[in-house]
N, C-alpha and C positions, 0 to 999 in steps of 0.2 A: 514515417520519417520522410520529410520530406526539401526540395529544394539542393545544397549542397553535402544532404547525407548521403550516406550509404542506404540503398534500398533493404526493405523488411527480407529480401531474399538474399542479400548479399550477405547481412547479419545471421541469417538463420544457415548458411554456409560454412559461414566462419564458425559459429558453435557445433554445427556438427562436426566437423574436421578437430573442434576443443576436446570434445570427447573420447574421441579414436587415438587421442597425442597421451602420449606419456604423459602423468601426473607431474609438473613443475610446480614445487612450494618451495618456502622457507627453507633454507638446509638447518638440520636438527642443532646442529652447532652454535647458529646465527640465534635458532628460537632459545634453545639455551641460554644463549647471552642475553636477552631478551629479557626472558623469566627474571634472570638473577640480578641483571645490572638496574633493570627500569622496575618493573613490578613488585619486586623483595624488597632494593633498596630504595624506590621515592614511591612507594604508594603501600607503606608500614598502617596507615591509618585505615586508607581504604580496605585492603587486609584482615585486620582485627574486625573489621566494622560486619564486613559478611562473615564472618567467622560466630560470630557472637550470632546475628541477623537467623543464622542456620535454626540455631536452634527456638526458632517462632516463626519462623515464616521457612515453607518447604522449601527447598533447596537456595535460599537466603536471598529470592530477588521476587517481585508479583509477578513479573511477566517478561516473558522473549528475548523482545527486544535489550534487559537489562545486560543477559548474558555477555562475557568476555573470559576467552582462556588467557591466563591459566586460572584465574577469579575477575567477577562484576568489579567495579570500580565504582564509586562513590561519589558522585556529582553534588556541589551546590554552588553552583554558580553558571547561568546563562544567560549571554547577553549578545545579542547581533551572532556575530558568525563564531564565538566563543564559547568553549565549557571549561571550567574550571572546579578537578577535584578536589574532594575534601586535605590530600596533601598537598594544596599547591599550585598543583602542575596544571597549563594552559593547553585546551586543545583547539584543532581545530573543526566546528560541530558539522558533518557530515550527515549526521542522521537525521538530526531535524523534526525530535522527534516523531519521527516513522513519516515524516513528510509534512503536517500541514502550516510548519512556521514559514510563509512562503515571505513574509517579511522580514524573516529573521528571530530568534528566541527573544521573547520578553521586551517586543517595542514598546516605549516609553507612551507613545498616542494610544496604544491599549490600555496599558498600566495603570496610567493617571486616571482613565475613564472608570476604568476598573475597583480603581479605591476609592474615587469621589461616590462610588456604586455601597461602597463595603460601608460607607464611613454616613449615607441616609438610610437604604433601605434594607442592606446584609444580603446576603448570596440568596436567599430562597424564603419564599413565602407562600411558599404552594399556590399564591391566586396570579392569575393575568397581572404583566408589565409591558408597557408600551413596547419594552424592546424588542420584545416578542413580535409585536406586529411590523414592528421598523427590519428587523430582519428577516421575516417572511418577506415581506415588500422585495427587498434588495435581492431576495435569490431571484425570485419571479421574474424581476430587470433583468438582472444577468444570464440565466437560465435561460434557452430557449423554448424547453417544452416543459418549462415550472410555470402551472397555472397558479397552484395553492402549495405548500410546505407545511408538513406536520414535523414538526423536533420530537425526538426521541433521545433515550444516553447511549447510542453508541451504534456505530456503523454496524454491527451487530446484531441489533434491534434493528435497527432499518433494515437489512435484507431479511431478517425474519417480516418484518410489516408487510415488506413489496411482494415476498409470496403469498401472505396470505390475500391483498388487495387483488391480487392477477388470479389467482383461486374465487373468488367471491361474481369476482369480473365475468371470470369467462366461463364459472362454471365449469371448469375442467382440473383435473390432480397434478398431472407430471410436470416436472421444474428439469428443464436442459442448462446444465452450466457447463463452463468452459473447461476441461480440462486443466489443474495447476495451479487454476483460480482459487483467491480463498476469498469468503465472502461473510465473517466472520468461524465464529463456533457452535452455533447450535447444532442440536441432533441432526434436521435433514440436510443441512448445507455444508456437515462436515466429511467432507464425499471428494475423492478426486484432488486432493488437494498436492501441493507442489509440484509432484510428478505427475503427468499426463496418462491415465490409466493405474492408477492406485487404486480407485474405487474407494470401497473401505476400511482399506489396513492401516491406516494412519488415525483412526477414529478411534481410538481405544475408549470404550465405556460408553461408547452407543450400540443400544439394539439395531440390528442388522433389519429388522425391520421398520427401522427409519426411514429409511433411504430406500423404500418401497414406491415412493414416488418421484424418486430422483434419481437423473442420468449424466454421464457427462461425455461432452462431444470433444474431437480432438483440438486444437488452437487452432484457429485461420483456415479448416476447411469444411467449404461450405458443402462440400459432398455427404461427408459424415453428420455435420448439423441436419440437412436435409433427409438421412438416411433414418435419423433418429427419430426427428419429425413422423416423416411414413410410419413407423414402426407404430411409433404412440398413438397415431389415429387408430387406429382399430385397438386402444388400449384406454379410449376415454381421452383421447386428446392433451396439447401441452397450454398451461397455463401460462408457463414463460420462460423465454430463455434469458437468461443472466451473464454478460461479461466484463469484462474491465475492458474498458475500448482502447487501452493501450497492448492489452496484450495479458495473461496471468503474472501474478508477482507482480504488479506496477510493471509490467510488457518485459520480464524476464525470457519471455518469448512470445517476442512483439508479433504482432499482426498487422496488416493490411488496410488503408481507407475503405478501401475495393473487399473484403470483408465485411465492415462494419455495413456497409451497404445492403450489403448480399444477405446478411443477416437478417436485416431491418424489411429487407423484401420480404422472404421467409415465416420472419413470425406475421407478418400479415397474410400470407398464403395463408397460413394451415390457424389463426387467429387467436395465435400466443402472443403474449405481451410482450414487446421488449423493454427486460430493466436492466440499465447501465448502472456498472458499481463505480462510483467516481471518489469513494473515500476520499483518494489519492490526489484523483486526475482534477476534481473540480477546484477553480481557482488555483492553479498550479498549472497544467498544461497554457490555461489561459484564464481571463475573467467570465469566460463562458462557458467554463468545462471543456472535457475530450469534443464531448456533443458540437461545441459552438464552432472548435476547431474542424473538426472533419466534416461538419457540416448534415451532421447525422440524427434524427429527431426521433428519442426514446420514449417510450409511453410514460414509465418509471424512472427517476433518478435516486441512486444511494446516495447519502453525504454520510459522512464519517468526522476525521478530529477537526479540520480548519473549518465548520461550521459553529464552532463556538472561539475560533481564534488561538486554538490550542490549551485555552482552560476547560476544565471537566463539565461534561453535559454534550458528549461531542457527538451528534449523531442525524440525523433529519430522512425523511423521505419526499419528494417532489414529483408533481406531474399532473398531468393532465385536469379538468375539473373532472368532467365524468367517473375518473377512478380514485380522485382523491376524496369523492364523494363517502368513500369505506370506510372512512377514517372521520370521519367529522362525531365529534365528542359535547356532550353537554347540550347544546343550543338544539333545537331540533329543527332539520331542514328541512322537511316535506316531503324528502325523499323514501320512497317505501323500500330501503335497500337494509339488508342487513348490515351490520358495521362488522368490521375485522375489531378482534381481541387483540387490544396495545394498550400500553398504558406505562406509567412511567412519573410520579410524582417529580421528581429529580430532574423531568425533561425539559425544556426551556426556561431556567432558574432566570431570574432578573441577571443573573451574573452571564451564563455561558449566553443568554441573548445579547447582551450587551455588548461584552469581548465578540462576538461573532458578527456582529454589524458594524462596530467601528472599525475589523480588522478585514472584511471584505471589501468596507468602503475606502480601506487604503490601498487594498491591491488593485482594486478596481480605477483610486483616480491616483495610484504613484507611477504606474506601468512595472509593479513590483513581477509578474509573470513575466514580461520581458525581459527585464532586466536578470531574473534569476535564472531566465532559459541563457543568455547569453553568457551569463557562467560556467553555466553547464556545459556548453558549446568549449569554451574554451578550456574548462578542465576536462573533457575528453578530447579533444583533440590532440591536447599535451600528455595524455594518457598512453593514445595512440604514436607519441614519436618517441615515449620511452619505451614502448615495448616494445615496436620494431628497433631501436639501438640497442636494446640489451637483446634481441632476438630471441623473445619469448614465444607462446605460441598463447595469450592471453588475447582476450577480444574487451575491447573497447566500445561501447555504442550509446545513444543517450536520445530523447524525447523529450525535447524541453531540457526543463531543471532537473528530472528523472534522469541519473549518469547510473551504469550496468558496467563494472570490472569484472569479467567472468574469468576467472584462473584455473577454474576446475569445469566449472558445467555443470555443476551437480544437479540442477532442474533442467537441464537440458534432457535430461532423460526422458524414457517413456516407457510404458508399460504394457506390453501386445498378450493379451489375454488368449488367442491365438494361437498363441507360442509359448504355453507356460514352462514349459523347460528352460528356459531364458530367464525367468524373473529371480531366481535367486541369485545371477549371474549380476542385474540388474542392481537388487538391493543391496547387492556385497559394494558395490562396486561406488554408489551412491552415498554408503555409509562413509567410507574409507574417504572420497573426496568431502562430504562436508566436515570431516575434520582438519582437511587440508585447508577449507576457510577457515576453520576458526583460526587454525594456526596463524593465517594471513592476517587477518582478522586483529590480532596479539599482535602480532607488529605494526600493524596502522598506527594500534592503539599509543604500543611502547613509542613509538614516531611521532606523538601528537597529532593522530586522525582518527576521530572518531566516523565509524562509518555501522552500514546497516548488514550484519553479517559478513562481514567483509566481501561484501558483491555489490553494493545496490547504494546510491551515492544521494543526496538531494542538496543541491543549491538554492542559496536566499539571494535575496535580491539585499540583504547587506555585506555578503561577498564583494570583492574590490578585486582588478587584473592582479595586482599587488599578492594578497593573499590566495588568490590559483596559486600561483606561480609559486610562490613557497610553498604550498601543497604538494604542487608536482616534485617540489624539491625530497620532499619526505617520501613521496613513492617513490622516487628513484632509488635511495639510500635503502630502501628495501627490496626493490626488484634485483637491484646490486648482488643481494645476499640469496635469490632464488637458484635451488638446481633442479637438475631432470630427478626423482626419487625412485 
């Protein structure tokens, strides 16, 4: 963060001081009201909908991100900076789905390209379409250390791809990821995840000997990256170290330029790869990625949803010729290299190519990055003058269009293996505050804000000063109802 922010130390200040302060949420009263005035009585439909939904699908949503206490809600309708449930009710979209509508839900310049798509050749044909190559080209442009692009279905599949390419690459096993980082769900990457020093307790129904060759280092210092490094030398060496260049959790605890640096020294020291997971960050921080911004050049790039525009098929890996060499399918290149195991019938559909290249090539010529970080800017800033007026002890901080409401901290934690006497102290403590989000969470939602957990914020660049500013209005009307607990 840079310019007229707050520095990454100033931030990482303030959330330690969040954690050590009394739990401030929702008073029980206020959610009460909440539950019975907005949820019971204007959202009957959505209601019945996951009630029924239960019984077919496990706990009545596919994934995460759908959850909301005191129940998911029912979406069908999005459009610019709006959701609209199946009751009715108008919100305002916050989440963005998990980040990559950086122009907004369901632009019309998508859309129509979209259907004129539906309406010759249908979403999938299993063989090569132009758009394919029209959108490999446009990463390559904007990308700085995207020589070639392989599409994959889902950021997911891509950091499984990128480890096995850095394995193949360098001939060596261990994979160093970031502490907090999630880098999708497979077996060895689901390791360390939200909380720094978790390791494997959040990994329910993976063998423990998955993560046989995976470590995780703390956020932002390079001592313990380095420490980890040494170790694995004399262990067969690291294939690659893996971060989100903003920080774990989209920079839920951000890090440093001067890090990403230090990093990038590093895996060339000891001749591990570096792969940046930019699910998030690419075309969103900027039309260049974290990368283009910090000025920092990965071996590996992860893409994730806004590589197909936000319709399904959302996934890609990028980089170098040399290593994207692992990946070349079909054609035979001449290259005597083994190929990494991917595959993916479903991966660059005439459709997710399509939607992914006309929706890059408008971020790229509307200044829709700019334009959605200036949102961001100014709904944290308004973030930060309500919470010092109500004199909370809430942090406010943001990266771009990436805005971070921290009320509790609950990934602020960490986990000193060390000091195992502390970690039950740790996980009590952890559980009890991310319910205090969801609670928060329930009131954005009863307020008309849909948000991402109730922590983690994203701006489109069809945001207007207008709609902040009634946003802020709706936090207020609930910071209002906040006490000490």
């Amino acid at each position: 963060m840079e310019h007229n922010r707050p520095s990454v130390q100033h931030v990482i200040a303030e959330l330690d001081e969040l954690i050590t302060t009394p739990i401030h949420s929702i008073s029980p009263e206020a959610l009460e009201a909440y539950e019975r005035d907005y949820f019971e009585a204007r959202c009957p439909k959505s209601k019945a909908m996951i009630e029924e939904a239960q019984d077919v699908i496990p706990g009545g949503v596919q994934h995460n991100l759908a959850f909301n206490h005191p129940f998911p809600l029912v979406f069908t309708k999005a459009e610019g900076a709006h959701l609209t449930d199946l009751d009715g009710n108008e919100y305002l979209d916050f989440l963005q789905a998990g980040g990559p509508t950086v122009l907004g839900s369901n632009p019309p310049e998508v859309r129509e390209e979209v259907i004129e798509l539906l309406n010759t050749c249908g979403p999938s044909t299993g063989l090569f379409h132009e758009a394919e190559y029209l959108l490999a080209g446009l990463v390559r442009d904007l990308i700085p250390s995207v020589d070639m692009f392989r599409a994959l279905g889902s950021g997911t599949e891509a950091c499984m791809a990128a480890i096995r390419v850095a394995r193949l690459a360098t001939g060596k096993k261990n994979v160093l990821k970031m502490g907090g980082a999630y880098h999708g769900w497979s077996d060895q990457l689901a390791y360390g995840l939200r909380v720094p020093g978790s390791k494997f307790t959040q990994a329910h129904g993976v063998p423990l000997t998955a993560f046989q060759w995976t470590q995780e280092f703390f956020p932002g210092s390079l001592d313990d990256l380095e420490r980890k490094l040494r170790f694995n030398k004399i262990r067969g060496g690291t294939a690659a170290i893996m971060i989100e260049p903003v920080g774990p959790e989209s920079g839920t605890r951000p890090i440093t330029k001067q890090f990403l640096h230090g990093a990038a020294a590093l895996a060339k020291k000891y001749g591990a790869l570096l792969i940046f997971d930019e699910v998030v960050t690419a075309f969103r921080i900027s039309p260049h990625g974290a990368q283009g911004y910090f000025g920092v050049t990965p071996d590996l790039t992860v893409f994730g949803k806004v590589i197909a525009g936000g319709y399904p098929g959302a996934g890609g890996l990028g980089g170098k010729r040399e290593y994207m060499r692992y990946l070349a399918a079909g054609i035979q290149t001449g290259d005597k290299v083994k190929k990494a195991l991917v595959g993916g019938t479903m991966a660059a559909t005439p459709l997710s190519s399509l939607a992914g290249y006309v929706t890059l090539k408008q971020i790229a010529e509307t200044g829709a990055c700019e334009r959605a970080a200036e949102m961001g800017d100014r709904l944290t800033e308004g973030l930060k003058d309500l919470i010092a007026k109500r004199n909370l002890p809430f942090v406010a901080f943001n990266q771009g269009s990436i805005c971070h409401l921290e009320t509790v901290g609950t990934m602020h934690f960490a986990i000193n293996w060390s000091r195992p006497w502390e970690i039950p102290t740790v996980l009590k403590e952890t559980s009890k505050r991310k319910k205090e989000m969801e609670h928060m969470g329930a009131a954005y939602m009863a307020e008309g804000l849909v948000t991402l957990a109730g922590s983690r914020l994203y701006t489109s660049a069809a945001y207007t000063e207008d709609l902040i500013d009634d946003a802020l209005a709706r936090f207020d009307r609930v910071f209002a109802q906040v006490v000490q607990l």
